[in-house]
C-alpha positions as CSV (number, residue, x, y, z in Angstrom):
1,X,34.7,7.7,9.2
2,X,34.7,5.1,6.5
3,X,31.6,4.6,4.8
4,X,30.1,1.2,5.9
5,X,30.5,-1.6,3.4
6,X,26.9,-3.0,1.9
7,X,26.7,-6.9,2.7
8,X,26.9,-8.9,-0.1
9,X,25.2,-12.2,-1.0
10,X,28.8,-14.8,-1.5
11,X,28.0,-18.2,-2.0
12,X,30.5,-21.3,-1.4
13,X,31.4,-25.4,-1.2
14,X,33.2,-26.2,1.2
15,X,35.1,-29.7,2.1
16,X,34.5,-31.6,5.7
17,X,36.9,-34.0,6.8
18,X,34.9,-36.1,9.3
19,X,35.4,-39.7,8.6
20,X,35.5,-39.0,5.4
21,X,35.6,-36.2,2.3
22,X,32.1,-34.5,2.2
23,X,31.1,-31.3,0.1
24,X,28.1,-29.1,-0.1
25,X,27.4,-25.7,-0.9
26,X,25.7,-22.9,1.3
27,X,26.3,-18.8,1.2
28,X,26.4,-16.3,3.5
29,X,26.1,-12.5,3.7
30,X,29.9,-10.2,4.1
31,X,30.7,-7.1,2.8
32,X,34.2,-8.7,1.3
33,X,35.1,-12.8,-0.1
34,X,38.1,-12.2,2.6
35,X,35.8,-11.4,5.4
36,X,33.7,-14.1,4.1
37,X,36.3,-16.7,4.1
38,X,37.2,-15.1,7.7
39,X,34.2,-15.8,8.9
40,X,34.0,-19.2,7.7
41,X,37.6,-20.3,9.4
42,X,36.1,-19.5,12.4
43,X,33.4,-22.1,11.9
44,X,35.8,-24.8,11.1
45,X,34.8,-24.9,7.3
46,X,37.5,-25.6,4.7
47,X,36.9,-23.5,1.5
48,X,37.3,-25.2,-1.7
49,X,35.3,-22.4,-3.8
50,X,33.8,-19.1,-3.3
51,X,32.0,-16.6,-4.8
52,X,30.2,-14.2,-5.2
53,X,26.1,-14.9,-5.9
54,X,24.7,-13.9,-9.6
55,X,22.0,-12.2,-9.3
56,X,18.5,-14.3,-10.2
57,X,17.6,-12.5,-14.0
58,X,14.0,-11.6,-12.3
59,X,14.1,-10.8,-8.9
60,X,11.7,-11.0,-6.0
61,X,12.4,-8.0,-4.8
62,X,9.5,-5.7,-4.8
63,X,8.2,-2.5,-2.6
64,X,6.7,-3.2,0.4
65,X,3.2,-2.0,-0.1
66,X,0.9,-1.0,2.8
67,X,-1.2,-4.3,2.8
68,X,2.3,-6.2,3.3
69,X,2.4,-4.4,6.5
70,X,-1.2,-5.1,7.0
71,X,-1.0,-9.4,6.1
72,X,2.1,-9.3,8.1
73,X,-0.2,-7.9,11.6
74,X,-2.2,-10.0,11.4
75,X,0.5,-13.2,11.0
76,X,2.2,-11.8,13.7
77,X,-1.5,-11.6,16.3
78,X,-2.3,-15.3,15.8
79,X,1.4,-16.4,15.8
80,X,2.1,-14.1,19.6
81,X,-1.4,-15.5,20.6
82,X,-0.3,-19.1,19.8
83,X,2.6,-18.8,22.5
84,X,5.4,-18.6,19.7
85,X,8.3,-16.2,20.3
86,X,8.4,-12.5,18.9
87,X,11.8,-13.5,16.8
88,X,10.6,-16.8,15.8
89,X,7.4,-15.3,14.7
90,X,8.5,-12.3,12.6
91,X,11.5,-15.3,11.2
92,X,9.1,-17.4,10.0
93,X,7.0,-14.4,8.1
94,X,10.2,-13.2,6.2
95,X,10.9,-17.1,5.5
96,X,7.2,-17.3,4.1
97,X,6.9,-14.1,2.1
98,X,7.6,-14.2,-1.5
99,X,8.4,-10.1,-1.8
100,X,12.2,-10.0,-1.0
101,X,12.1,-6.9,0.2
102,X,9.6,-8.0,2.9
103,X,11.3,-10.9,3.6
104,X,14.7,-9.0,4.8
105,X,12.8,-6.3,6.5
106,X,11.3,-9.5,8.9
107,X,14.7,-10.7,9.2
108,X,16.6,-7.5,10.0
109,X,13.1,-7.2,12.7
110,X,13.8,-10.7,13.8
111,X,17.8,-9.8,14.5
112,X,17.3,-6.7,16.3
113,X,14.2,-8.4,18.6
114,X,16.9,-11.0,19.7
115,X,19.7,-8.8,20.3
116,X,17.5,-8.2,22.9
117,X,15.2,-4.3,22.1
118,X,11.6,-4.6,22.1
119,X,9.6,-4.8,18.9
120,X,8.5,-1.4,19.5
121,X,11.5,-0.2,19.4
122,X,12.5,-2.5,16.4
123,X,9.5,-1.3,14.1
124,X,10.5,2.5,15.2
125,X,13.7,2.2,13.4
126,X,12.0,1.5,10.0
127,X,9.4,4.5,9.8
128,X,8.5,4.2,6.0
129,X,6.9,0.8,6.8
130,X,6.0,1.3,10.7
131,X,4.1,4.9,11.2
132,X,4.1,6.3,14.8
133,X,0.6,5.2,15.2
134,X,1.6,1.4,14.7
135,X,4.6,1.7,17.2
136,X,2.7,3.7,19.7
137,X,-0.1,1.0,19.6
138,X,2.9,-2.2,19.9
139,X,4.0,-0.2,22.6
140,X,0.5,0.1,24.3
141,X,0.2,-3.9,23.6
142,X,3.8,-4.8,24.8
143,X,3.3,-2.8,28.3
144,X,-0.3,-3.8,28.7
145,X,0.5,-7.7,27.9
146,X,-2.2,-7.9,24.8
147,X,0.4,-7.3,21.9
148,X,-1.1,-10.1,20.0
149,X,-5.1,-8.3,20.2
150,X,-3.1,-4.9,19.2
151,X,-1.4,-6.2,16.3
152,X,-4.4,-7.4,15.1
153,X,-6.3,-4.3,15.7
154,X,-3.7,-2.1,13.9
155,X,-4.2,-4.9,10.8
156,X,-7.9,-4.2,11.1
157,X,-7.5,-0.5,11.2
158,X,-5.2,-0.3,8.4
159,X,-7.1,-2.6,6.2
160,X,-10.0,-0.5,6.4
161,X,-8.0,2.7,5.7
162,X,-6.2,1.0,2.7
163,X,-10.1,0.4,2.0
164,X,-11.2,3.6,1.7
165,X,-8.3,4.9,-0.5
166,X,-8.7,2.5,-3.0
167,X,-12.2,3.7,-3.3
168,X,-11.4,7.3,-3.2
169,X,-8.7,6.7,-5.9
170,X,-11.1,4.2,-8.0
171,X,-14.0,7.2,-8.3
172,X,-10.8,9.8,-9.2
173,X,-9.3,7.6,-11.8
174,X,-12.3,7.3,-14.0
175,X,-13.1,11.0,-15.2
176,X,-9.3,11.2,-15.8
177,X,-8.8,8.4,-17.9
178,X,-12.0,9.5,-19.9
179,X,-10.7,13.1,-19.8
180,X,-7.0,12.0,-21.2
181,X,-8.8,10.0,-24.2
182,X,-10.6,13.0,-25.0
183,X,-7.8,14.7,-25.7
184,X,-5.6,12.2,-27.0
185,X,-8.7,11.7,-30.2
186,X,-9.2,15.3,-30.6
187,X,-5.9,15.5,-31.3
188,X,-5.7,12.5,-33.7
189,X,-8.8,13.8,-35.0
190,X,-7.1,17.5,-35.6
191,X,-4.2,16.0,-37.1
192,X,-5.1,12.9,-39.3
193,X,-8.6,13.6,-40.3
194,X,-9.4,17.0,-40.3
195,X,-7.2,17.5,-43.2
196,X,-8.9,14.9,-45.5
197,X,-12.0,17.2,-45.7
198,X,-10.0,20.3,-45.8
199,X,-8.6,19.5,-49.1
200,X,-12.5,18.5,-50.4
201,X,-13.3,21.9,-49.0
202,X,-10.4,23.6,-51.1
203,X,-12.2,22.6,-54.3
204,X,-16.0,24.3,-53.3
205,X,-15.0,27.6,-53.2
206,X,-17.6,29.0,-50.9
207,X,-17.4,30.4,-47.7
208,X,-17.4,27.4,-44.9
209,X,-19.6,27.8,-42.0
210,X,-17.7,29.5,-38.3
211,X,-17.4,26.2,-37.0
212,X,-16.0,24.8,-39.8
213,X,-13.8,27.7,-40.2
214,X,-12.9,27.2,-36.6
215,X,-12.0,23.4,-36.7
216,X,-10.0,23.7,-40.2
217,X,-8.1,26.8,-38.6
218,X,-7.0,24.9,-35.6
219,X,-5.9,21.6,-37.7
220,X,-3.8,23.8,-39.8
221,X,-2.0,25.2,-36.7
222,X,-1.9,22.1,-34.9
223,X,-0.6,20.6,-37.6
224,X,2.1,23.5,-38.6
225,X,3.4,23.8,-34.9
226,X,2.3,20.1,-33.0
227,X,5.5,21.0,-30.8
228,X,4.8,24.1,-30.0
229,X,1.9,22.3,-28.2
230,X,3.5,19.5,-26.7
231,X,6.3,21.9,-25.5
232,X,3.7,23.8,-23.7
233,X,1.9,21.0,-22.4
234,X,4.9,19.9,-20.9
235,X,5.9,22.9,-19.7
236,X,2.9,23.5,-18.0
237,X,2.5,19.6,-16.7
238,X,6.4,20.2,-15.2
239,X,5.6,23.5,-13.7
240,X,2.4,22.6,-11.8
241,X,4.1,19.1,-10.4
242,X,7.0,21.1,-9.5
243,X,5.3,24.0,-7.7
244,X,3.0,21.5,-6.0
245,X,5.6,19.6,-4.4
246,X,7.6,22.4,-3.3
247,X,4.6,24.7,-2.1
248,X,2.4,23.8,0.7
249,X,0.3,26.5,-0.1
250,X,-0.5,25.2,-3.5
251,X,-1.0,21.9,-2.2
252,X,-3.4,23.2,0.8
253,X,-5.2,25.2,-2.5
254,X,-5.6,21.5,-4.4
255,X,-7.3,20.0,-1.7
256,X,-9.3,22.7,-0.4
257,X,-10.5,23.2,-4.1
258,X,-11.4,19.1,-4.6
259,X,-13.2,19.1,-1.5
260,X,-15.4,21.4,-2.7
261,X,-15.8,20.2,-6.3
262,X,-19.2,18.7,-7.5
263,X,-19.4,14.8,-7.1
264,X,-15.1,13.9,-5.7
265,X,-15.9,16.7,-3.2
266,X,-17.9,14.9,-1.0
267,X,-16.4,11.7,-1.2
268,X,-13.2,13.1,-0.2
269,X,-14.8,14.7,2.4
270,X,-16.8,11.5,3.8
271,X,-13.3,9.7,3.3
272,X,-11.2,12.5,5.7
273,X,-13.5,12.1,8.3
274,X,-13.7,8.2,8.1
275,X,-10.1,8.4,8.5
276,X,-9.8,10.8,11.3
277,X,-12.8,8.7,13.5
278,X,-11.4,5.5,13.1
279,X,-7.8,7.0,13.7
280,X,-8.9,8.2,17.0
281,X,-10.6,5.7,18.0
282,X,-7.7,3.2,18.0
283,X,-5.2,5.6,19.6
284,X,-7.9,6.1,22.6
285,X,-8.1,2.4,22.8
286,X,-4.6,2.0,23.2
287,X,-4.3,5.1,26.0
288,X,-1.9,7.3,24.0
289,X,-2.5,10.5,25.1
290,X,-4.5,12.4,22.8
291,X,-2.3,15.5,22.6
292,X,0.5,13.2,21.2
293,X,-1.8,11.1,19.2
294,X,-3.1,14.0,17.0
295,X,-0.1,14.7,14.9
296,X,-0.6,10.8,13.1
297,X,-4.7,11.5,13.3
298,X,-4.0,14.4,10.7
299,X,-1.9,12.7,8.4
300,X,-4.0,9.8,8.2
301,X,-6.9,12.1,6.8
302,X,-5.4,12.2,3.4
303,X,-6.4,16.2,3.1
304,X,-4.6,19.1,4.6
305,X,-7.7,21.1,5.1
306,X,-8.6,18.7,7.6
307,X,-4.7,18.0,8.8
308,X,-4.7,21.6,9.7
309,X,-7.9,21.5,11.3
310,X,-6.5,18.8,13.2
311,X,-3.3,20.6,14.2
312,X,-5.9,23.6,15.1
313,X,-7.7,21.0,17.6
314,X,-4.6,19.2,19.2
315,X,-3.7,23.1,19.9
316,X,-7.0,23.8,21.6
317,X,-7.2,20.5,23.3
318,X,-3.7,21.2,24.8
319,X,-4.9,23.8,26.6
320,X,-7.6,22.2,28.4
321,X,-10.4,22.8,26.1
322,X,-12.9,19.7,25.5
323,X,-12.9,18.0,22.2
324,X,-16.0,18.7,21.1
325,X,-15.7,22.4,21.4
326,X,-12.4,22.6,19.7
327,X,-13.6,20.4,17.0
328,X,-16.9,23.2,16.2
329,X,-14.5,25.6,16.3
330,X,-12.6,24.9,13.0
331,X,-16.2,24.6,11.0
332,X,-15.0,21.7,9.3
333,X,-16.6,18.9,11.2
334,X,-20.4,17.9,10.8
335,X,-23.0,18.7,13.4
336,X,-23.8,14.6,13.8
337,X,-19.4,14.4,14.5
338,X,-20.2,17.1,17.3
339,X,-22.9,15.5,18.9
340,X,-21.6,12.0,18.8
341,X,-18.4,13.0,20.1
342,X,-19.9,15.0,22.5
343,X,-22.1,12.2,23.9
344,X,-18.9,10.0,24.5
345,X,-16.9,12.7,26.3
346,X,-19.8,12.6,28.4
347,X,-20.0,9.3,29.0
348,X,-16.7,8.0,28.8
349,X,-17.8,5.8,26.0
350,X,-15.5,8.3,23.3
351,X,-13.9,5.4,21.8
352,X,-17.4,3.7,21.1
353,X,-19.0,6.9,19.7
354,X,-15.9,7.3,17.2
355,X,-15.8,3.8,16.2
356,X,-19.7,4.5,15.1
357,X,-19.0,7.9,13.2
358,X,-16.1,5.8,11.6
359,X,-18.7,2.4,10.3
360,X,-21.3,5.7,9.1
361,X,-18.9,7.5,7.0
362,X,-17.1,4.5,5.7
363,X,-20.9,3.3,4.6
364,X,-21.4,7.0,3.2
365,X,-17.9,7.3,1.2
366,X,-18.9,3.3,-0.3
367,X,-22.6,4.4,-1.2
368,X,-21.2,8.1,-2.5
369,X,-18.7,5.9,-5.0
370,X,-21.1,3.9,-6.5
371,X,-23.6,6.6,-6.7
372,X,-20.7,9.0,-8.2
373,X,-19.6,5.8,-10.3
374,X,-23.0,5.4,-11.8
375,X,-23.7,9.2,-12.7
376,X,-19.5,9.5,-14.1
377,X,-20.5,6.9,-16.8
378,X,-23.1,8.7,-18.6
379,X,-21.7,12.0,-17.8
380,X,-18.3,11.1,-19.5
381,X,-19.9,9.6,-22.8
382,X,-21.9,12.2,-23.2
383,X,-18.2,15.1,-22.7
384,X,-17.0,12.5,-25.5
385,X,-19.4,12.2,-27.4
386,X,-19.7,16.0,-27.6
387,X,-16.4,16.7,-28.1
388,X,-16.1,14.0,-30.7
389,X,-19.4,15.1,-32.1
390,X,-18.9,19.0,-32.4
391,X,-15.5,18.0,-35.1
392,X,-17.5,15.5,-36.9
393,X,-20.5,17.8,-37.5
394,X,-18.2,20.8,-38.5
395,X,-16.7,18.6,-41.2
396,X,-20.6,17.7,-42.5
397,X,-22.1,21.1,-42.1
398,X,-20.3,22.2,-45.5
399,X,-21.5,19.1,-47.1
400,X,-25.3,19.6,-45.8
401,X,-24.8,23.6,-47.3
402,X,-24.0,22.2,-50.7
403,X,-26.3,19.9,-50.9
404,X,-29.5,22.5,-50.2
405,X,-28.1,24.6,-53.0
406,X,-28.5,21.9,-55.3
């Protein structure tokens, strides 16, 4: 079968004959200018001029990022709960939205909701924007009649996620930006300065101090085989990312290891179960079955320690085992999770109980940054400063030596 041609942007003027000689300009999408001209024949439009359209020099066309998806939820709730049709609705968002990208993923929604499938089934067909989670719950709001108060629960619910990441990734980015400096002066340091006092050591002729001795040893190699380094560096860099994409062992190793790291640790643990309360929460409130539900519950952790903890529990729970007992019985959830979502199963009131754990944790991951943000700062200057510190008092100590002998 012949590959299928990619549309094309053609532009055109064309000529009306109706009382008398008009022209204007408009364009159209076709894979071909024949098929374009085709299609305007059949419209009853006299060509003068076509064309293909030039490309604009900077383009609108961006990724679609996950608070696109969000904004675009919560457009679609008040426009569905104003009375406006689906098509018209999701039209009108890709008309509004400066990312280009967004704007003809609206449109191609907007096509397929009036070719007659449910949106639903329209956002299933585009599964790196629309998780199953978001089509399960416009599923849930289509049958039930409230798609409006769904979509703007899923915009809710994803907001809050997007939320936490940005947290989580705010308190990681810090020490690793202070850790890359580090390394990027003590190299500058090794290469550029170090030497200067090596030659003034050259001319004393006593023995320098260890340290000394130590610093000046590893300028000379640094500076004698600097690609040596970088080649391993790189090596090592390419290995790891390489391994760690490939390997789900590795990558269950990583986060098994940062969740139990001083400081990240239990931020990324506070965050994984934020994530999985307020997860389940929303797919009880929208009636998907649990045992279906689970699989987007562990991705939505952001940790595989807890994603297979989940998978563990959806096993359990398919069995007929309670929540609550198959939760205890991967050791990764808190005593307070237990009880809380033991109370609910008890009193029907799960949903409620989760929605709580979810507002505690989200509190305890925004109080853990701050605190972590607030201890980071000092802690980091101080690495520098020691780092920075041990070279420049190495270069002195011969200096200080002399100057007690005379």
């Amino acid at each position: 079968m012949a590959a299928k041609k990619q549309k094309k942007i053609i532009e055109f003027i064309w000529e009306g004959v109706n009382q008398q000689r008009v022209k204007a300009g408009g364009d159209l999408e076709a894979p071909t200018l024949a098929q374009a001209r085709a299609l305007l024949r059949q419209r009853g439009i006299r060509v003068t001029k076509i064309k293909r359209k030039a490309k604009p020099l900077f383009s609108n066309v961006k990724a679609i990022k996950p608070v696109d998806i969000s904004f675009a939820s919560r457009q679609m709730a008040t426009m569905i709960s104003a009375g406006i049709p689906i098509a018209q609705t999701l039209r009108a968002i890709g008309k509004g939205h400066e990312n280009g990208s967004m704007e003809k993923l609206m449109l191609d929604l907007s096509r397929d909701v009036e070719s007659g499938n449910a949106l639903s089934v329209s956002l299933a067909k585009h599964p790196q924007h629309f998780n199953r989670l978001f089509t399960s719950l416009t599923e849930a709001g289509e049958e039930s009649g409230k798609l409006d108060t769904m979509l703007d629960r899923v915009a809710t619910y994803n907001e809050k996620l997007e939320a936490i990441k940005s947290k989580v990734k705010s308190a990681m980015m810090y020490p690793i930006i202070v850790l890359f400096i580090s390394v990027i002066v003590s190299v500058l340091l090794l290469l550029f300065v170090i030497p200067q006092f090596e030659v003034l050591f050259q001319g004393v002729g006593a023995d320098l101090p260890t340290l000394t001795r130590v610093i000046v040893d590893m300028s000379q190699w640094l500076q004698s085989r600097w690609y040596v380094f970088l080649a391993v560096v790189i090596v090592i860099v390419s290995v790891f990312m390489y391994t760690y994409k490939r390997s789900e062992k590795m990558q269950f190793a990583m986060d098994k290891l940062l969740i139990r790291l001083p400081g990240i640790g239990p931020v990324l643990k506070k965050s994984a179960l934020a994530r999985f309360s307020r997860t389940l929460a929303i797919i009880f409130s929208a009636g998907v079955p649990l045992v279906d539900g689970m699989k987007t519950v562990g991705a939505s952790t952001g940790n595989r320690v807890y994603q297979k903890a989940v998978e563990d529990v959806r096993n359990d729970v398919s069995t007929g085992r309670s929540l609550e007992n198959s939760m205890a019985a991967t050791k990764v959830f808190p005593n307070m999770m237990l009880q809380m979502v033991s109370s609910g199963e008890e009193s029907g009131e799960l949903e409620l109980m989760l929605d709580k754990v979810a507002e505690f944790y989200e509190r305890e991951v925004d109080d853990a940054v701050d605190a972590m943000a607030s201890i980071i700062e000092p802690v980091m200057i101080v690495f520098l400063g020691t780092i920075i510190g041990t070279m420049v008092l190495a270069m002195y100590m011969p200096i200080f030596k002399m100057a007690s002998v005379f």
